[in-house]
C-alpha positions as CSV (number, residue, x, y, z in Angstrom):
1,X,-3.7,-59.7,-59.8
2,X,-3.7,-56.6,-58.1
3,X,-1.4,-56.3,-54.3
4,X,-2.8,-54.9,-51.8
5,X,-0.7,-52.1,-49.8
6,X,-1.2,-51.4,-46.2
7,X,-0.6,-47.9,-45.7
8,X,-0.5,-46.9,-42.6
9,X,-3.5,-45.0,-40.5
10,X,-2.8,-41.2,-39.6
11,X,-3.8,-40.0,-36.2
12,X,-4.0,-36.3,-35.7
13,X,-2.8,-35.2,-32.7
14,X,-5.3,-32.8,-30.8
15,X,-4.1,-30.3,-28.6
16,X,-5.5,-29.4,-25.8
17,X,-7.4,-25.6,-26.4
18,X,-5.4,-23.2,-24.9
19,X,-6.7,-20.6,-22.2
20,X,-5.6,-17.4,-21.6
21,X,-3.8,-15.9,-18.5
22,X,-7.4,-13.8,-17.0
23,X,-9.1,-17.6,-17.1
24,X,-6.3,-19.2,-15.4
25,X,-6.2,-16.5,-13.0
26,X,-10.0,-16.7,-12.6
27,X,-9.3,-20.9,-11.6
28,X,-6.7,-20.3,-9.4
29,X,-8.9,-17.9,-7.6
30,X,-11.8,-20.1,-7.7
31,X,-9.1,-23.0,-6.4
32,X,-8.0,-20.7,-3.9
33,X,-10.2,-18.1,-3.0
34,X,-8.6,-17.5,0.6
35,X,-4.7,-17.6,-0.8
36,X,-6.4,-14.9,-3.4
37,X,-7.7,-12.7,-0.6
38,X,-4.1,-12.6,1.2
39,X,-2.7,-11.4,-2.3
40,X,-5.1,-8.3,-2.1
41,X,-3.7,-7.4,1.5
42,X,-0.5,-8.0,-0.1
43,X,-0.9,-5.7,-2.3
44,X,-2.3,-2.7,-0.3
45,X,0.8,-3.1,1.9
46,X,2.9,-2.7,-0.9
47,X,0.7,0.3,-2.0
48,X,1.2,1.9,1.3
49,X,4.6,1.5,1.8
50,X,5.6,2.7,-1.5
51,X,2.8,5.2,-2.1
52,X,2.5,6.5,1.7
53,X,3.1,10.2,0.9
54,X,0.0,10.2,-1.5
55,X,-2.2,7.7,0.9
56,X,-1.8,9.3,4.3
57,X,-3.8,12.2,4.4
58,X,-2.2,14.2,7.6
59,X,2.2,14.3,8.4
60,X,2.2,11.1,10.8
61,X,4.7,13.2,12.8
62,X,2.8,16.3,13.1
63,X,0.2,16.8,15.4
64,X,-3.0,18.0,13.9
65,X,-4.7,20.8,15.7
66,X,-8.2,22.5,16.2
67,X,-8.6,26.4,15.6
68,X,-11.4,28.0,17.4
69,X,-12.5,31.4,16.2
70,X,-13.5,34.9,19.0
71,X,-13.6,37.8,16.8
72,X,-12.7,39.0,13.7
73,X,-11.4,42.6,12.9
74,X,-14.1,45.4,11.9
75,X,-11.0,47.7,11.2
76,X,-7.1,47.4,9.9
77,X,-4.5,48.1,12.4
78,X,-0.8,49.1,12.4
79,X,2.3,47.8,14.1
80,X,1.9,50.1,17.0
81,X,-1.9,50.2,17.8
82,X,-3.2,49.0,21.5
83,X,-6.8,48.9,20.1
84,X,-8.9,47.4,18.1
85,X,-12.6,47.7,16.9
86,X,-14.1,43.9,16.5
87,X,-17.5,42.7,15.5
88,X,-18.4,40.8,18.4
89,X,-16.9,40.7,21.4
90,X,-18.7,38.4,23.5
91,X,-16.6,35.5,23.0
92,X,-13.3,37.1,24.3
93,X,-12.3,37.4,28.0
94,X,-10.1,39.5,30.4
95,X,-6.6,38.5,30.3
96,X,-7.1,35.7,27.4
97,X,-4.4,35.2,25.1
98,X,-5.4,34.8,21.5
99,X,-3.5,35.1,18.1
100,X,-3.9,36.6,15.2
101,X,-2.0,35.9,12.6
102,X,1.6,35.2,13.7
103,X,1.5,37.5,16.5
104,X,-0.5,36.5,20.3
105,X,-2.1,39.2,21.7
106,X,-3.3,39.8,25.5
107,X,-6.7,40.9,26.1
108,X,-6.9,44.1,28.6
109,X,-9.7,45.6,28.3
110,X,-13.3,45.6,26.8
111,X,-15.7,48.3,25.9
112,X,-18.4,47.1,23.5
113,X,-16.8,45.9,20.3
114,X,-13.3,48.0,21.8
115,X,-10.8,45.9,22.8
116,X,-7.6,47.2,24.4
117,X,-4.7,44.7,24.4
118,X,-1.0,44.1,24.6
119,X,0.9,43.6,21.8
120,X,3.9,41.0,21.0
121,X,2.8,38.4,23.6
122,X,4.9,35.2,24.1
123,X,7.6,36.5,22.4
124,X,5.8,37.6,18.9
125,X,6.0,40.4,16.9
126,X,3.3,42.7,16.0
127,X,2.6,43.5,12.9
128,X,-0.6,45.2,11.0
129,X,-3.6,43.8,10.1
130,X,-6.0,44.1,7.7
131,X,-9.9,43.9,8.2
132,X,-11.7,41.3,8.3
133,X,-8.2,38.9,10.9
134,X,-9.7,36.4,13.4
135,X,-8.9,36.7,17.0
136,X,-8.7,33.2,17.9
137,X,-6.3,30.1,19.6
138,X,-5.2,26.7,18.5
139,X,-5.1,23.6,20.3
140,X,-3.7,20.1,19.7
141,X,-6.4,17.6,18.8
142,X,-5.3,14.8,21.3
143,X,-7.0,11.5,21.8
144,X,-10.1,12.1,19.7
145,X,-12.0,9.3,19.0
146,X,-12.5,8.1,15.2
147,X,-14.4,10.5,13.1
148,X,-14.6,11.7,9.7
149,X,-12.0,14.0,9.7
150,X,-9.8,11.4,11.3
151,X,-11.2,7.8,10.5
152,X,-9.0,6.1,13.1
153,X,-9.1,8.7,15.5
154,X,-5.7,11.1,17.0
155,X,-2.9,10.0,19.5
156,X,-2.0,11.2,22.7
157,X,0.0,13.8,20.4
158,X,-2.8,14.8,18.3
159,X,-1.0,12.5,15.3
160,X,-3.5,11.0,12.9
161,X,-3.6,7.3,13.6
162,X,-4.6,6.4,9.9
163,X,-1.5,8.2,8.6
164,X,0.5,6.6,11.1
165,X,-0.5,3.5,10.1
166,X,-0.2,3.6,6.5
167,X,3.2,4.7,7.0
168,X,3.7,2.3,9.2
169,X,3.5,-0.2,6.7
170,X,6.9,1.0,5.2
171,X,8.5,0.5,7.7
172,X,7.1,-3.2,8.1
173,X,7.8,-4.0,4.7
174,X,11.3,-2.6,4.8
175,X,12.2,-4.8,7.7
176,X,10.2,-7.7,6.5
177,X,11.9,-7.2,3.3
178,X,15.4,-7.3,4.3
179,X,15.9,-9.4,6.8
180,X,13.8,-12.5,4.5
181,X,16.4,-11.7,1.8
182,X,19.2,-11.9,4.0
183,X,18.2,-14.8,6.0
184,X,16.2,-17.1,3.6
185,X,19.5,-16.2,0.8
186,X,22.2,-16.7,3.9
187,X,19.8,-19.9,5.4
188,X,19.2,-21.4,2.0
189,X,23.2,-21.1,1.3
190,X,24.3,-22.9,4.9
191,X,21.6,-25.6,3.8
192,X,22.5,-27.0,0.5
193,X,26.3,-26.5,1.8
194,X,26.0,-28.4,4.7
195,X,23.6,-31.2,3.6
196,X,25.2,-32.2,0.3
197,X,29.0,-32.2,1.1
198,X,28.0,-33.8,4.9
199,X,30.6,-34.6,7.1
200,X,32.9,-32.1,8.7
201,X,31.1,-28.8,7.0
202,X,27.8,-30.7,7.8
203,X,28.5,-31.0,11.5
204,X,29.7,-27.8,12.1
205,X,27.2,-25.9,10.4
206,X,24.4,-27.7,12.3
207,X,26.3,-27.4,15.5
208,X,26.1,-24.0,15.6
209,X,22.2,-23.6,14.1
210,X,21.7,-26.3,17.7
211,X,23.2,-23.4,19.1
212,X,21.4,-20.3,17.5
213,X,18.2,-22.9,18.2
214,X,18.8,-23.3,22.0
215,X,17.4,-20.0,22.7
216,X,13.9,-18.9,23.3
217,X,13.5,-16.6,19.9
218,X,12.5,-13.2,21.6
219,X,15.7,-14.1,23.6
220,X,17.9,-14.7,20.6
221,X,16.5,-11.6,18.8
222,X,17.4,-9.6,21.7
223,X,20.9,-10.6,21.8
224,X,21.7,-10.4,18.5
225,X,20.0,-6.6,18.5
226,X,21.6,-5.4,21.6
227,X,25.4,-6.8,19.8
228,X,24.8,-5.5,16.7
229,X,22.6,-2.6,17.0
230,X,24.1,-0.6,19.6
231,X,25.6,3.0,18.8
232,X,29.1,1.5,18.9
233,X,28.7,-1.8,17.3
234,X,31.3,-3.0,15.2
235,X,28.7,-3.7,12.6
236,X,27.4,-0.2,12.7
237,X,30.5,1.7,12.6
238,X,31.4,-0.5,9.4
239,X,28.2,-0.1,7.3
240,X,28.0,3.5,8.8
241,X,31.8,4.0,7.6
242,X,32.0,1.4,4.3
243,X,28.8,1.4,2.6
244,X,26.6,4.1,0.8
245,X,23.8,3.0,3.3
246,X,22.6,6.5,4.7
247,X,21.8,7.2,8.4
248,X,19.3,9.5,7.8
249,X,16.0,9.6,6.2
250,X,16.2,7.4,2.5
251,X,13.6,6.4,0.4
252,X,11.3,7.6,2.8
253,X,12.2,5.6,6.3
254,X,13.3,7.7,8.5
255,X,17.0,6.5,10.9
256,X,17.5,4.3,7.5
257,X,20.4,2.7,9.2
258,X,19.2,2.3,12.6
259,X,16.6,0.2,10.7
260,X,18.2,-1.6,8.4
261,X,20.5,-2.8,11.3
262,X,17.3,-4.1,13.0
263,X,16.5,-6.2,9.6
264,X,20.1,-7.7,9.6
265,X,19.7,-8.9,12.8
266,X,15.9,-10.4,12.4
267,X,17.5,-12.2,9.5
268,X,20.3,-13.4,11.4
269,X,17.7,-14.9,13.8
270,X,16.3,-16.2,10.3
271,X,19.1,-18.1,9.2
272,X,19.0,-21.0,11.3
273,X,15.7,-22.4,11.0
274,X,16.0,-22.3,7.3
275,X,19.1,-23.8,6.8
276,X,17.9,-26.6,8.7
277,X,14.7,-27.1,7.3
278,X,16.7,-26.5,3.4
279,X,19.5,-29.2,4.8
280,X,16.7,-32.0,5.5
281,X,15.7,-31.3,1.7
282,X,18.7,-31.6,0.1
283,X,19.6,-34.8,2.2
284,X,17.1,-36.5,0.1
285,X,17.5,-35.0,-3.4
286,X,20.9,-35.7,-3.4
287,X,20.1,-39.6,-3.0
288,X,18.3,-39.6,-6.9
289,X,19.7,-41.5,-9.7
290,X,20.8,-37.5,-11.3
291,X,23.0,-36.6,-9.0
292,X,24.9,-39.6,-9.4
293,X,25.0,-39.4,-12.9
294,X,26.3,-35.9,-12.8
295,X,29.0,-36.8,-10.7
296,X,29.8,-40.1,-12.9
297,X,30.3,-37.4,-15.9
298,X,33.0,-35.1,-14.0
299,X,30.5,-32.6,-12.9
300,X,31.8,-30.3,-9.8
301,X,30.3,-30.0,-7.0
302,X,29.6,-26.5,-6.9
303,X,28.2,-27.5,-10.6
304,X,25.8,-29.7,-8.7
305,X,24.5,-27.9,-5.9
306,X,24.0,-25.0,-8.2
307,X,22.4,-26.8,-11.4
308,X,21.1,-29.9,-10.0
309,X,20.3,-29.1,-5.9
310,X,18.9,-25.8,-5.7
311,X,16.4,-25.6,-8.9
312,X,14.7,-29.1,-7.0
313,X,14.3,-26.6,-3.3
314,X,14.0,-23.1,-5.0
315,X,10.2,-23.5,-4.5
316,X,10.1,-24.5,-0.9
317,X,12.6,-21.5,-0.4
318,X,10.0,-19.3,-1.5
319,X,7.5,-20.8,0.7
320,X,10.0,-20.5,3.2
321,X,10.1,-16.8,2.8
322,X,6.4,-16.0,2.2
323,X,5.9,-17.8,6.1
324,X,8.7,-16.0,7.6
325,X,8.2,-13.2,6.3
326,X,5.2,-12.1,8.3
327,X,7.2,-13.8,11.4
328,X,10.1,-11.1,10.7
329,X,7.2,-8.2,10.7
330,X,5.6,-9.6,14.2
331,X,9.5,-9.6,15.2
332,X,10.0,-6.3,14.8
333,X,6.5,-5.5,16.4
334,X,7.6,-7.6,19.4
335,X,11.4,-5.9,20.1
336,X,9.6,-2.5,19.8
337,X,7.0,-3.5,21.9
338,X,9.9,-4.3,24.5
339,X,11.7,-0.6,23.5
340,X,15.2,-1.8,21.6
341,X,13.2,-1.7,18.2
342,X,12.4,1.5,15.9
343,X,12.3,4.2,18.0
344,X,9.8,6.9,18.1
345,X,8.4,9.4,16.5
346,X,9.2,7.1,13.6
347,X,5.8,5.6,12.5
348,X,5.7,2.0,13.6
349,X,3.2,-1.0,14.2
350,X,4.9,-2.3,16.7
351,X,5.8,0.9,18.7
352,X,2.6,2.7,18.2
353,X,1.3,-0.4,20.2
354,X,3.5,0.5,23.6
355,X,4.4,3.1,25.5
356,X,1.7,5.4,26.3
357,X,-0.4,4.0,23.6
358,X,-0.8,1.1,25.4
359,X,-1.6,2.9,28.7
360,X,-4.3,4.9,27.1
361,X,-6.0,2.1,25.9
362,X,-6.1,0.4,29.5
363,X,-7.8,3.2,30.4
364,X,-10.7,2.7,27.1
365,X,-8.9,4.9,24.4
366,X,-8.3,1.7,22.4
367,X,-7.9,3.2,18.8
368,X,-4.5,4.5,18.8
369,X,-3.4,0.3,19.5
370,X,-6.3,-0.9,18.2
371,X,-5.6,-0.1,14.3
372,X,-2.2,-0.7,14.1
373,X,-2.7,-4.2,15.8
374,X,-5.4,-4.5,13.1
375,X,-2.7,-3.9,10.2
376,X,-0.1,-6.0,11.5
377,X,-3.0,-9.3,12.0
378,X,-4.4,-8.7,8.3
379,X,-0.5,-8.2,7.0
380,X,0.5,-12.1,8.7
381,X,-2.6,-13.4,7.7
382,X,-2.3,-12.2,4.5
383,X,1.6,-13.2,3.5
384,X,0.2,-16.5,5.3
385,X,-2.6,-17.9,3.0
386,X,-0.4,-17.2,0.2
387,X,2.4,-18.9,1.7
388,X,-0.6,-22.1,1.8
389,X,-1.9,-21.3,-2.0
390,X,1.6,-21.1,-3.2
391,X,2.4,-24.6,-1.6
392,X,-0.8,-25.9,-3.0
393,X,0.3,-24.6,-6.4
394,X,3.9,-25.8,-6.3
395,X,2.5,-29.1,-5.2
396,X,3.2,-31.5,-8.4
397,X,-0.1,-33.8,-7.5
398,X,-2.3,-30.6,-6.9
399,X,-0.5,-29.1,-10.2
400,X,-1.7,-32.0,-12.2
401,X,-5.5,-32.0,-11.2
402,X,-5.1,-28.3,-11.8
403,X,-3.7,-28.8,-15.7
404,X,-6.7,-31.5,-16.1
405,X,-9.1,-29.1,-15.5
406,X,-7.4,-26.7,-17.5
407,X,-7.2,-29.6,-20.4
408,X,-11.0,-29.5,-20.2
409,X,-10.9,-25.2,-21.0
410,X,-11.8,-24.9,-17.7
411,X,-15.5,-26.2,-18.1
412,X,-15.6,-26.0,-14.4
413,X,-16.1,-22.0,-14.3
């Protein structure tokens, strides 16, 4: 008789379809639509600070001015000649100083289209001209109110506000910049240290971030500024003497060191709160099952903090920094609000909101505050929602629902 063989039943394994990056982005998007509009300002402040030369369209240091035309010349002139034959004359006066070219003339006398004059005025001097030379004068274009020549209007100084504030933005994301890597990396550091070896180094650490805490933080900011940022400050003289870092204008800031030393000590004022918020994290990580298992198979600690700690609290570091990071750009608005910040005429948020800015718009010339205000709002909002999106993201509940809708090809778009 014949035997019967079981064989055994094959199950294919399906994979889930696969869907490219542009979809995925599209979900996220639709999952986070406001975290997806802070990336976009994001990403024109990083186009402005890096690409501010192109984008500005005036010098934000130069004030722009307005040429008014009187006459033009019927006839060429020499060096030496006292008068000259013009179209019209109407628009020319006794005494009035005009230029023409590079040389200001003084009206003395007119006779019909004959104009006698003094030659090599305010120190200038003459020089011939051809036919056809305007008579006229220059003045600065202060305070004038948006237009289409200037969308954001002109300053007290006749400085375009627009170009002002798009470079600006270099200065914010410089300072943002380097005081988040320095704190957050020097924070982060003190953290894991202090809550995974505990005891003695635990206390001390977190005696001293009580301290740094204990202050009001404009206070704190202040102090540390006025120590460390004064023309004589130890820390100056040694990055001044010690490192390549230049004191004058690099990579397009201008007073590079006066404003990197600003960044070192908004990141100083960083520090604290995130090694105490990264020291409450590792307390409980370093309670799993893993971590004892490392240490029951001879693993160091420095092994373990640097393989086993961090990887489990490098995503709320990030989140850490995309928070504080717009916190470090209002800083810097704030202490040059209060005059010990970037000094003027460099191009700041924070300093174009002071000073006589400020007065002019008590007195209804609000655009020269106004727009760099704007900026600085859109810049914290933005860094914010994508501080929440990427929190959302990291999120290993919220990352699950995300992968089964992405298990269904994304059905839901």
């Amino acid at each position: 008789m014949a035997r019967e063989v079981a064989a055994p039943l094959a199950f294919e394994e399906v994979a889930p379809p696969r869907i490219s990056a542009l979809r995925r982005s599209l979900q996220l998007t639709r999952r986070h639509p406001l975290g997806a509009f802070g990336l976009l300002v994001i990403a024109v402040l990083l186009f402005a600070g890096i690409f501010a030369e192109l984008a500005a369209p005036y010098d934000p240091l130069a004030p722009n001015r307005i040429a008014k035309t009187f006459a033009e010349l019927s006839a060429p002139v020499d060096a030496e000649a006292t008068e000259f034959t013009v179209g019209d004359s109407s628009d020319l006066g006794f005494g009035q100083t005009v230029g023409i070219g590079s040389e200001q003339i003084i009206v003395l006398l007119i006779a019909g289209n004959t104009i006698t004059v003094e030659r090599g005025a305010e120190g200038t001097e003459p020089v011939a001209h051809e036919a056809g030379a305007a008579l006229g004068s220059t003045a600065v274009d202060a305070v004038s109110g948006p237009s289409v020549k200037h969308p954001f209007g002109t300053d007290r100084l006749g400085r375009d506000v627009l170009s002002r504030t798009i470079f600006g933005a270099r200065i914010s994301l410089m300072i943002g910049l380097v005081s988040i890597i320095f704190g957050v990396t020097v924070g982060s550091f003190l953290g894991v240290v202090s809550g995974y070896i505990g005891r003695f180094v635990d206390s001390l650490i977190q005696r001293s971030v009580d301290a740094l805490l204990s202050f009001p933080p404009v206070v704190l900011l202040l102090a540390i500024i006025t120590v460390i940022g004064d023309e004589g400050s130890a820390v100056r003289i040694f990055l001044a003497d010690n490192t390549p870092i230049p004191q004058g204008t690099f990579l397009g800031v201008p007073d590079f060191l006066n404003i990197f030393v600003i960044s070192l000590g908004i990141g100083l004022a960083v520090v604290a709160s995130v090694a105490r918020i990264v020291r409450g994290a590792v307390l409980s990580i370093k309670e799993n099952v893993y971590i004892d298992a490392a240490k029951a198979m001879g693993a160091s600690d420095a092994r373990i903090m640097w393989r086993h700690i961090f990887p489990n609290v490098a995503a709320l570091i990030v989140i850490l920094g995309s928070i504080t990071l717009p916190l470090a750009i209002l800083a810097e608005a704030a202490i040059s609000f209060l005059g010990v910040g970037v000094q003027p005429p460099v191009p700041s948020w924070g300093a174009d909101m002071t000073g006589p800015n400020r007065e002019l718009a008590l007195s209804g010339t609000w655009w020269p505050v106004f727009f760099p205000g704007l900026a600085l709002s859109l810049v914290v909002l933005g860094f914010n929602m994508v501080g929440d999106a990427f929190r959302d993201i990291s999120d290993p509940r919220l990352r699950g629902a995300l992968g089964a809708d992405s298990g269904r090809g994304g059905s839901g778009l």
